[in-house]
C-alpha positions as MATLAB code, in Angstrom:
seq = 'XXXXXXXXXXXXXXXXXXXXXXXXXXXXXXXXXXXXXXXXXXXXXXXXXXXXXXXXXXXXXXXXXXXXXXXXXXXXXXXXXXXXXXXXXXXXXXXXXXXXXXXXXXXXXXXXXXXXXXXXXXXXXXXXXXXXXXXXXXXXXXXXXXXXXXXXXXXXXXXXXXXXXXXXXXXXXXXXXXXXXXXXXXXXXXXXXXXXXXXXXXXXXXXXXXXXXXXXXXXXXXXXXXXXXXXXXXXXXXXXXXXXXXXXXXXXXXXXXXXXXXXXXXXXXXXXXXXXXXXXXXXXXXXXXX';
ca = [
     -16.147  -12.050  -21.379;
     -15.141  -12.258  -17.950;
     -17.598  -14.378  -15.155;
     -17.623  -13.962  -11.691;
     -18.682  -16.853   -9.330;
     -19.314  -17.136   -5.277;
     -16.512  -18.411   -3.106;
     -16.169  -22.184   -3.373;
     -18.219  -23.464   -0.358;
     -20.065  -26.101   -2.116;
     -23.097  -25.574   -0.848;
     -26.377  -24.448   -2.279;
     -26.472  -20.741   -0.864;
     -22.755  -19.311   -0.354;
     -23.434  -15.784    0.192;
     -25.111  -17.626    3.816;
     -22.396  -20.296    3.823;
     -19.721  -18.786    3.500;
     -17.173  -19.004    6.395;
     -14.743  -16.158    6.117;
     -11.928  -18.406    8.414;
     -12.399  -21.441    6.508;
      -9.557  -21.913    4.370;
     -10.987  -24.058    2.044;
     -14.182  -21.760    1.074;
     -11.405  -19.854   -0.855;
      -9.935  -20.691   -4.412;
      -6.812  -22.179   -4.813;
      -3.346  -20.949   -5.677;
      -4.453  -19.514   -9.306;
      -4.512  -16.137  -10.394;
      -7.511  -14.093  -11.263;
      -9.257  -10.700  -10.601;
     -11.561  -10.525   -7.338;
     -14.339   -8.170   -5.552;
     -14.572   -8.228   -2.124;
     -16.727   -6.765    0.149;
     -18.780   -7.034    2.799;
     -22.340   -9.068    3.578;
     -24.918   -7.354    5.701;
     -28.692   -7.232    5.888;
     -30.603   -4.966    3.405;
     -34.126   -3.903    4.273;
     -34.215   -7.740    5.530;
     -32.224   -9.527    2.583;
     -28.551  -10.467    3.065;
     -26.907   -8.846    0.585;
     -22.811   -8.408   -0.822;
     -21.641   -5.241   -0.923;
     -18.566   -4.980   -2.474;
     -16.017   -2.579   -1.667;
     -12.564   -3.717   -3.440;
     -11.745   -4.565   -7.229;
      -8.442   -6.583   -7.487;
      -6.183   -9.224   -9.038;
      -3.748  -11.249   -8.177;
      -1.606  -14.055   -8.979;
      -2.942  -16.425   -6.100;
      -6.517  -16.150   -5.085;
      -5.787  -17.813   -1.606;
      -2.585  -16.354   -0.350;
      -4.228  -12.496   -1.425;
      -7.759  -12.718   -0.700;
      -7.426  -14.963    2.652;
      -3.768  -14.329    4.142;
      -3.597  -10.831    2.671;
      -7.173   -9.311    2.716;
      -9.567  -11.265    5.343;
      -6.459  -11.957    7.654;
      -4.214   -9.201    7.345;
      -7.122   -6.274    7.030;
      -9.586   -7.493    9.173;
      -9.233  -10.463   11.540;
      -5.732   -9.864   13.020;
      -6.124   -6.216   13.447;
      -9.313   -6.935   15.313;
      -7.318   -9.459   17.510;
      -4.840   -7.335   18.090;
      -7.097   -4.098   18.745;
      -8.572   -6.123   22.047;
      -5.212   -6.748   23.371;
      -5.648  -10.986   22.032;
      -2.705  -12.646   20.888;
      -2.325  -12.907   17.063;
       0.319  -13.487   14.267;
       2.453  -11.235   13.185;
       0.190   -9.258    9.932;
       2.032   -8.381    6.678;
      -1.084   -7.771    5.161;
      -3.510   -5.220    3.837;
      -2.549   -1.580    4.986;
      -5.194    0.453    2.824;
      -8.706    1.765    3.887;
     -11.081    0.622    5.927;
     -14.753    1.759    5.451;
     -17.569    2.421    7.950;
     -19.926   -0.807    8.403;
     -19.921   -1.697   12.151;
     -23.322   -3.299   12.032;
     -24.296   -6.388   10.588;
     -27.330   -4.489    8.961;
     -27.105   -1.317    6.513;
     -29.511    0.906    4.953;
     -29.468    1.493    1.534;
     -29.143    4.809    2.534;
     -25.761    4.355    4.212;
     -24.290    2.341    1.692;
     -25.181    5.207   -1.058;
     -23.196    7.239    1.168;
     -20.186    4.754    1.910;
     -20.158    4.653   -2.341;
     -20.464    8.509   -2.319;
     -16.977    8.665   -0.050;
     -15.342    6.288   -2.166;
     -16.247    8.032   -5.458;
     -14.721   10.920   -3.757;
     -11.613    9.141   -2.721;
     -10.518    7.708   -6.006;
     -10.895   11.159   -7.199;
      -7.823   12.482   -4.731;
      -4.946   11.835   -6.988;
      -2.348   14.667   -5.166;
      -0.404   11.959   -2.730;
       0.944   14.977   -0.891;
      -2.213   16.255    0.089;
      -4.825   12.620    0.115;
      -4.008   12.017    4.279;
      -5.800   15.666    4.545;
      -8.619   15.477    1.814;
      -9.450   11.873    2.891;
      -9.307   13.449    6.526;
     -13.025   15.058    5.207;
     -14.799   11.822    4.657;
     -17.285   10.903    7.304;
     -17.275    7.115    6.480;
     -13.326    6.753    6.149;
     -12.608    5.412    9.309;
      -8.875    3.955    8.639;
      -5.845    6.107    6.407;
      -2.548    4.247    7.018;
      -0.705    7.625    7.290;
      -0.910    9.344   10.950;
      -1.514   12.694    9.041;
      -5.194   11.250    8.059;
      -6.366   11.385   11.777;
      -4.376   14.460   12.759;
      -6.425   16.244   10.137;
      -9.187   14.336   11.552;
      -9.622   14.904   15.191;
      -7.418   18.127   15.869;
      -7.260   19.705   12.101;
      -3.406   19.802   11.721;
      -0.655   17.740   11.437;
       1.338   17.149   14.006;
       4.744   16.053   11.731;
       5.386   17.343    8.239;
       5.449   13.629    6.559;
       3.553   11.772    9.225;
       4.263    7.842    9.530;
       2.452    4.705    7.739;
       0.651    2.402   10.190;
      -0.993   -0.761   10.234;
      -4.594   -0.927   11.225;
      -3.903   -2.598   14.078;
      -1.961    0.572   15.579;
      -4.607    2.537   14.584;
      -6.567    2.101   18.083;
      -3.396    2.946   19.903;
      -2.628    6.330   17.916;
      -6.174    7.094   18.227;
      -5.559    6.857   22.414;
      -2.341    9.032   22.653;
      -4.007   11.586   20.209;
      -7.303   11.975   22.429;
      -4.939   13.604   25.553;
      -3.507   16.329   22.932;
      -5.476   19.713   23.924;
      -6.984   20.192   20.620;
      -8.201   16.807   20.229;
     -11.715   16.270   19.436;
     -12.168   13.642   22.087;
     -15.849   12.488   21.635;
     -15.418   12.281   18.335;
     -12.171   10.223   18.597;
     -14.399    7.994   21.172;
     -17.278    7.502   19.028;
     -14.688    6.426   15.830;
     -12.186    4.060   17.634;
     -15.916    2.324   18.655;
     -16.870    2.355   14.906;
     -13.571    1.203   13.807;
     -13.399   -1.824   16.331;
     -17.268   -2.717   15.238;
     -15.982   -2.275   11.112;
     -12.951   -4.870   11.798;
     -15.031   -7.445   14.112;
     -18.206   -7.205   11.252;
     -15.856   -7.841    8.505;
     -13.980  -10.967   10.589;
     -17.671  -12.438   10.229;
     -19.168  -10.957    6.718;
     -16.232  -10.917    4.949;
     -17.172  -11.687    1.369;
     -16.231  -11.681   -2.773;
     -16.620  -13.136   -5.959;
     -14.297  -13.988   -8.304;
     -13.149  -14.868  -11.825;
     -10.346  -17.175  -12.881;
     -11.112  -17.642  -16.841;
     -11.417  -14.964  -19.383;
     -12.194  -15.394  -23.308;
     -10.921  -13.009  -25.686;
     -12.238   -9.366  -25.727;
     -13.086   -6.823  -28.941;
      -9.486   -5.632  -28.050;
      -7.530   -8.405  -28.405;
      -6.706  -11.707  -26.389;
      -6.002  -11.299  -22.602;
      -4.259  -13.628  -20.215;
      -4.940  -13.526  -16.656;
      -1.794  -15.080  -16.128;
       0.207  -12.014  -16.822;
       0.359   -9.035  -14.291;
      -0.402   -5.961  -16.739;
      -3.103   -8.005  -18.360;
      -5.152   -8.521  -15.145;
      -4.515   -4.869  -14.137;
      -6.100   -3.814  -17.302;
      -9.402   -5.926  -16.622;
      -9.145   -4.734  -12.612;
      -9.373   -1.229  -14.199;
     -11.745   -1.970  -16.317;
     -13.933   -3.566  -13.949;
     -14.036   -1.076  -11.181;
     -15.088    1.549  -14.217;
     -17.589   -0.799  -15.225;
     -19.009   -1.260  -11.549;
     -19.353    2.251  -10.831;
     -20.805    4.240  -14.495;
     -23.217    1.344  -14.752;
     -23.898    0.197  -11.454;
     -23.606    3.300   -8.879;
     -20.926    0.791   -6.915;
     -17.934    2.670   -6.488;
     -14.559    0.379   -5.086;
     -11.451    1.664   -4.041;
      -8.847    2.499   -5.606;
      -8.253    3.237   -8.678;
      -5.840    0.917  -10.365;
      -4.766    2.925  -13.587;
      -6.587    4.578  -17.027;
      -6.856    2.095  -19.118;
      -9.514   -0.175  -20.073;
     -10.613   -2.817  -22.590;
     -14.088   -3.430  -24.203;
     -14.961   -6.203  -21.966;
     -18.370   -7.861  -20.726;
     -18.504   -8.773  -17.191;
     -20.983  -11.396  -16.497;
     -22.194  -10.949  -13.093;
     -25.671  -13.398  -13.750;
     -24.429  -15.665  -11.433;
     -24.700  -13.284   -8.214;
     -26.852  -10.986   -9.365;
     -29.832  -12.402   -7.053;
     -26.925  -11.778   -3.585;
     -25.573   -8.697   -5.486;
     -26.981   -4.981   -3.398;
     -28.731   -2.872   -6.278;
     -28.538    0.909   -5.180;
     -31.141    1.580   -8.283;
     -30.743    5.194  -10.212;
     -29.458    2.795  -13.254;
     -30.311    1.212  -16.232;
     -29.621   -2.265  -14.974;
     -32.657   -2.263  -12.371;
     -35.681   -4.618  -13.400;
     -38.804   -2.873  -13.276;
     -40.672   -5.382  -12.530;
     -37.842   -7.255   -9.801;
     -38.331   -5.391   -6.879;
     -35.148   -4.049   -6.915;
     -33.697   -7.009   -8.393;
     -31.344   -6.365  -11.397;
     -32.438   -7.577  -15.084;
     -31.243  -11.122  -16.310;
     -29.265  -11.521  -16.965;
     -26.844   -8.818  -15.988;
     -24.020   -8.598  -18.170;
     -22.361   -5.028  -18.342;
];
């Protein structure tokens, strides 16, 4: 069994507490598999949506340096012209939440575009299929918003960016004649929102202890181990749940509980599964283990 617990803030409510900037609301240098997400208001209830299964060897340096930093905070810096460090961070996608509020509704859809995602497995044709998602708002390859805004590529290969070029690409591809220039307008907007909601509701969980599985012993300390469980989990999360994260890490997985009882209360339920309490409101049975 694997167990997933809030970040570290040490208070009695961390899904509220939680300061994505603070340093020390992170784990320490240990290694461990992760969700992150996003928090936002659901029909009135803060809720974590997460968005991301992963593992690494050092919960701080790859959640905080790599993820909150590198995705989301200095790219939003750096898209309003501020001065900020140099990112070697997170290059992958960025989904649509620019508000600090979602409808269950709109997530269902976000999880609908990432189901579809993880299911583009040609790399020399993903910047163009990923170009058809409406709540992909970041690709790092310039191909993904050629397809996007003027339906062809304007180089064979196109180039990996960082997020925080994004805006800038997005600007010199509005003057080409076959741009789709409100549409470009109305994204860079959404994409500005997405990185500035996720430098404040940035959000995970995470699990640093595992006990042996039906399959054998696993140890988080080794790289192909954690990998498994990542897989694992992210299958888990989206056949029994409905919550789909991005991407896929491999094939393989383990038989493997994954105690989420500790979150489940903060945890959004998008229902239309077998985990939803009747008689909750929503809520999820207790305790949920998958």
């Amino acid at each position: 069994m694997i167990t997933f617990h809030h970040p570290p803030t040490g208070t009695n409510n961390p899904l509220r507490d939680f300061q994505p900037n603070n340093k020390n609301h992170y784990p320490g240098d240990v290694p461990g598999i992760y969700i992150y997400g996003i928090r936002t208001k659901v029909d009135g209830d803060l809720k974590f949506v997460p968005l991301v299964v992963g593992e690494t060897k050092n919960f701080r340096n790859r959640l905080f340096n790599d993820h909150y930093c590198g995705k989301f905070r200095i790219p939003f810096l750096k898209s309003l012209g501020l001065p900020a460090p140099r990112n070697a961070g997170d290059r992958k996608e960025v989904w649509n939440f620019p508000t600090a509020e979602s409808s269950l509704a709109h997530i269902i859809s976000v999880y609908s575009d990432i189901n579809r995602y993880n299911n583009f497995n040609n790399a020399g044709t993903k910047a163009k299929d990923s170009a058809t998602l409406n709540h992909l708002l970041f690709f790092q390859n310039t191909n993904f918003f050629d397809f996007k805004y003027i339906g062809k590529p304007r180089t064979n290969q196109g180039t990996d960016i960082p997020i925080e070029d994004a805006v800038e690409y997005l600007s010199k591809l509005a003057i080409n004649p076959f741009a789709n220039c409100p549409t470009i307008s109305f994204d860079t907007s959404k994409l500005i929102a997405t990185l500035a909601n996720f430098s404040e509701n940035f959000y995970f969980l995470h699990a640093d202890s595992i006990t042996s599985t039906n399959g054998g012993q696993l140890d988080l300390s080794k790289h192909p181990d954690r990998q498994v469980i990542e897989n694992t989990i992210k299958e888990a999360l989206g056949n029994n749940l409905k919550i789909q994260t991005s991407a896929r890490a491999g094939n393989r997985i383990v038989p493997l509980q994954i105690d989420l009882s500790n979150i489940q209360s903060d945890l959004v339920n998008v229902g239309d599964h077998k985990y939803v309490d009747p008689n909750g409101a929503g809520g999820y049975i207790n305790p949920l283990i998958l």
